[in-house]
KOLVEX-132812 format. One record per residue (C-alpha): residue in one letter; x, z, y. Coordinates in steps of 0.25 Angstrom, whole numbers, plus 5000, padded with zeros to 4 digits. Layout:
N
AXZY/...
//
This chain:
404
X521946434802/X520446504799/X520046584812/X518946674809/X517946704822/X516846794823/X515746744830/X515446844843/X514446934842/X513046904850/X512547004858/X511447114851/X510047064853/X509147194853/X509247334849/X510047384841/X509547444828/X509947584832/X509347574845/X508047524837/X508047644827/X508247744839/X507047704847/X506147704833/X506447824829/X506247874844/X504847814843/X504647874831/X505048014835/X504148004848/X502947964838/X503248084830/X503248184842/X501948124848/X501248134834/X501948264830/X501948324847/X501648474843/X502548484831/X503548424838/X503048514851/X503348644843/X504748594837/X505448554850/X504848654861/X505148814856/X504148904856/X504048984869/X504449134866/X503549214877/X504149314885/X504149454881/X502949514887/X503349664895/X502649794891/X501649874900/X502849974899/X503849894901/X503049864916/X502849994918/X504350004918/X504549874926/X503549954936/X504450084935/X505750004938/X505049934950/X504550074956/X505850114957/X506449994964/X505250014974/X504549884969/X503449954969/X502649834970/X503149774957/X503049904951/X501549884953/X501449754948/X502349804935/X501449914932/X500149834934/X500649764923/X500949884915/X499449904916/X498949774914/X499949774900/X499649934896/X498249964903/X498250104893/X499350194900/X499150274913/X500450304916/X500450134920/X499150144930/X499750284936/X501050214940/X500550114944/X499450174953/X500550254960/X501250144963/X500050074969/X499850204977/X501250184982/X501350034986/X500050074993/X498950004985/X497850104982/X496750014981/X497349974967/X497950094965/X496550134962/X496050024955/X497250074946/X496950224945/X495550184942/X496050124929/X496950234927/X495850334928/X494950264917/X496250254906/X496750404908/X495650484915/X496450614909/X497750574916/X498050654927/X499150554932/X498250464934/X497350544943/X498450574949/X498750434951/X497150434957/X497450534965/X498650464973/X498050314973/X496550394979/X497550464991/X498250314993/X496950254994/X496450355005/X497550345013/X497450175012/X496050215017/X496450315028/X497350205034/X496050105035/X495450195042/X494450245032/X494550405031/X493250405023/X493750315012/X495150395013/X494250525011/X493850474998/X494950424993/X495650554996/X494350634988/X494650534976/X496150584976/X495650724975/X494750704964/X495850614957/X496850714958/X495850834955/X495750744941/X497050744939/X497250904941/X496150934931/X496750824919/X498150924925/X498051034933/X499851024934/X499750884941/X500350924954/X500250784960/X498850784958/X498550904967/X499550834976/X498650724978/X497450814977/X498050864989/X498250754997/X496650694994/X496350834999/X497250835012/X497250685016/X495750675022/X496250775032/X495150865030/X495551005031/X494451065024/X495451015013/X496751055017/X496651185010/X496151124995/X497451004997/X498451115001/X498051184988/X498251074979/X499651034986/X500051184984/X499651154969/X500351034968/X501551064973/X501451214965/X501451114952/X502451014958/X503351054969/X504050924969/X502950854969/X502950744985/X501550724984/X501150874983/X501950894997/X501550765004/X500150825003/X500550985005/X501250925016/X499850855022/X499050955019/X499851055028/X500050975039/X498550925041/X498551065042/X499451095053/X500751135045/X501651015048/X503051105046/X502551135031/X501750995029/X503350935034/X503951025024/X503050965012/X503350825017/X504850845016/X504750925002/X503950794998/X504850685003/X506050764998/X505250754985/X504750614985/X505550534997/X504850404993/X503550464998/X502850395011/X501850485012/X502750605014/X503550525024/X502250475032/X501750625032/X503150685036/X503250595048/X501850615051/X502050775050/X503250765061/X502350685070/X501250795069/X502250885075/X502850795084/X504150755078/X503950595080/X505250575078/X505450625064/X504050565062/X504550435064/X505850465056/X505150495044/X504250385045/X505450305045/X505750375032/X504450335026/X504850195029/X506150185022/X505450255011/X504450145009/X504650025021/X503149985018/X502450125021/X501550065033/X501050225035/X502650245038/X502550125049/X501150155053/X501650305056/X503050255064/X502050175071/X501350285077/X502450385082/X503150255089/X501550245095/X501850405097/X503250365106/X502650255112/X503650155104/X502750055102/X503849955098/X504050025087/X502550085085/X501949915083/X503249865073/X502849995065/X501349975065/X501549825063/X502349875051/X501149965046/X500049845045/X500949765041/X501349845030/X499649905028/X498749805036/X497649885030/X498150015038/X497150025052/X498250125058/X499350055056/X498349945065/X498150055074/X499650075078/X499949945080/X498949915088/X499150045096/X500650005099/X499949865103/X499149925114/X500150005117/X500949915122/X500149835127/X499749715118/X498249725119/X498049605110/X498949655099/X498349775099/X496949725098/X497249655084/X498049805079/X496849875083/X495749805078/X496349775063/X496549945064/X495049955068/X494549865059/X495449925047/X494850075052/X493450015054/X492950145061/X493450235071/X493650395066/X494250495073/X495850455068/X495750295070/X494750305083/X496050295091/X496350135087/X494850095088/X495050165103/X496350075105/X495649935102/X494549965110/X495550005122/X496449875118/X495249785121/X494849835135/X496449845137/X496449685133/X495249645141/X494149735146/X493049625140/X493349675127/X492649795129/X491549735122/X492549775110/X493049895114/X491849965116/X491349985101/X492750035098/X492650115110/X491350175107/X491750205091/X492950285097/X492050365105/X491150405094/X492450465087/X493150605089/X494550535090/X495450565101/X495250415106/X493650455111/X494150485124/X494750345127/X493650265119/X492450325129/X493850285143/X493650155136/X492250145134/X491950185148/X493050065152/X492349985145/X490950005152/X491549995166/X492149865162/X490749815158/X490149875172/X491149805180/X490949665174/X489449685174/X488849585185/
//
């Protein structure tokens, strides 16, 4: 019998012939893509598609949307792009002054209008637009403590909105800002010349807040408080959104004594807009008025916060301070209100009287600081004259007393 055996199989020495093949033609594929690295670059990895870019007009809506959310702050930044994209249509730069105006930047506001003003010099809406960012302006002035600058500023809203009356005599909120650049420095030589261009304005426009807000002023720096409160409700009814109609209301039922209601509609004007710092800087004043002082120093602390730059807003809070009494806080309020007013006139005299008497109330060895503010007061006509010379003469007899 034949038995047929097959010899065992050894083990494999090496790689196999596939494996060998694999790894050249890997080698050979990594050479080609090293020598061929851009083709190959341009094969593999797509194209990038960039992303549709948005229209000035498309912004300009963007802008619009945000507005009436109350972003107003986006709104802004929405419609500087608007500009930046589209540099050629007016109706851009006019929005978009207003609403600097109204988030409480003039400074740009007018760095704006003065763009606006070389593109459309013969359109009235963007006088207009002058007109309002010059009366911001003066009232960001007024609050430093720099009547003068507000002056001029108030003069350039004049001439702003007398250039928008002659490109078109039926612009109503023209006259209503001519109005106000004639009323708001307070001089009543002008009284007369602002009532007539409210009258005009609200003739053209009966409907129109701004008209009312400033027929309202001009009546009651005139003595008319029942009709100037008549205006200011017309006006909120008309435009409840508007700070400047609340602030004045409130401030018209504190000129006739009616705190209470004063502080009520200030409160209004804060849930209008919770960042109006004139809206806390006036709550501030009639708590002063009531001797709340609590109250008076959380609404003053609210005001700087809100607008650092605001002296009277210093003023109060350093006033509640002193009053109750927290001589060193006081000290710090006052002096960052008298440095912000850097002058004494007869309105702000009063808080450059009440550092001076804060130092001697501290330690009578700061007279040597309380003097000059003492003696500035003095040379004033304000009300605060009287006590500025009681403090002067306290001073001198401190002196006489520690003179050897």
């Amino acid at each position: 019998m034949e038995i047929n055996r097959t010899p065992p199989r050894y083990p494999r020495r090496g790689p196999s012939c596939l494996l060998v093949l694999l790894v050249m033609a890997g080698i050979a594929l990594g050479a080609y893509v090293i020598t061929n690295a851009e083709q190959v670059r341009d094969t593999i990895i797509p194209t990038a598609t960039p992303e549709p870019t948005r229209s000035a007009t498309e912004y300009a809506l963007l802008a619009d949307l945000s507005e009436r959310d109350g972003e107003l702050d986006k709104a802004v930044e929405y419609y500087e792009t608007a500009v930046r994209l589209d540099g050629t249509k007016p109706e851009f730069y006019i929005r978009l002054i207003n609403l600097l105006v109204r988030t409480g930047d003039p400074v740009k506001a007018l760095e704006v209008a003065e763009q606006a003003t070389v593109l459309a010099p013969d359109n009235d809406d963007v006088w207009t637009a002058v007109a309002a960012t010059h009366i911001a302006n003066g009232d960001r002035l007024s609050q430093l403590g720099d009547p003068t600058g507000a002056d001029l500023a108030y003069t350039e809203a004049v001439r702003a909105a007398d250039n928008a009356i002659a490109i078109n005599p039926n612009n109503a909120t023209a006259y209503a800002y001519k109005a106000g650049g004639l009323v708001l420095p307070q001089d009543p030589a002008r009284y007369e010349r602002a009532q007539e261009a409210a009258d005009y304005a609200i003739a053209l426009e009966p409907d129109n807040a701004i008209a009312r807000l400033y027929m309202a002023n001009t009546l009651e720096l005139q003595g008319y408080y029942a009709a100037a409160r008549e205006q200011y409700q017309y006006g909120i009814d008309l435009d409840p959104t508007s700070i400047d109609l609340y602030t004045g209301l409130a401030f018209n039922y504190f000129g006739t004594g009616n705190v209470s209601e004063a502080i009520l509609t200030f409160q209004d004007a804060i849930a209008v807009d919770p960042k109006s710092a004139v809206a806390f800087d006036g709550l501030a004043y009639m708590y002063l008025q009531l001797g709340e002082i609590p109250s008076a120093k959380e609404n003053a602390l609210q005001a700087t916060e809100l607008a650092p730059g605001m002296a009277r807003a210093w003023g109060r809070l350093g006033e509640a301070y002193f009053k109750e009494p927290n001589y060193d806080e006081a000290i710090k309020a006052l002096e960052t209100a008298v440095s912000l007013y850097g002058e004494p006139n007869d309105i702000n005299a009063y808080f450059f009287n009440m550092l001076a008497s804060a130092y001697i109330a501290k330690d009578l060895a700061l007279c040597p600081k309380a003097v000059p503010l003492f003696e500035a007061v003095s040379n004033t006509d304000s009300f605060a004259r009287e006590s500025a010379l009681s403090g002067l003469e306290q001073c001198r007899r401190a002196q006489l007393e520690t003179t050897p």
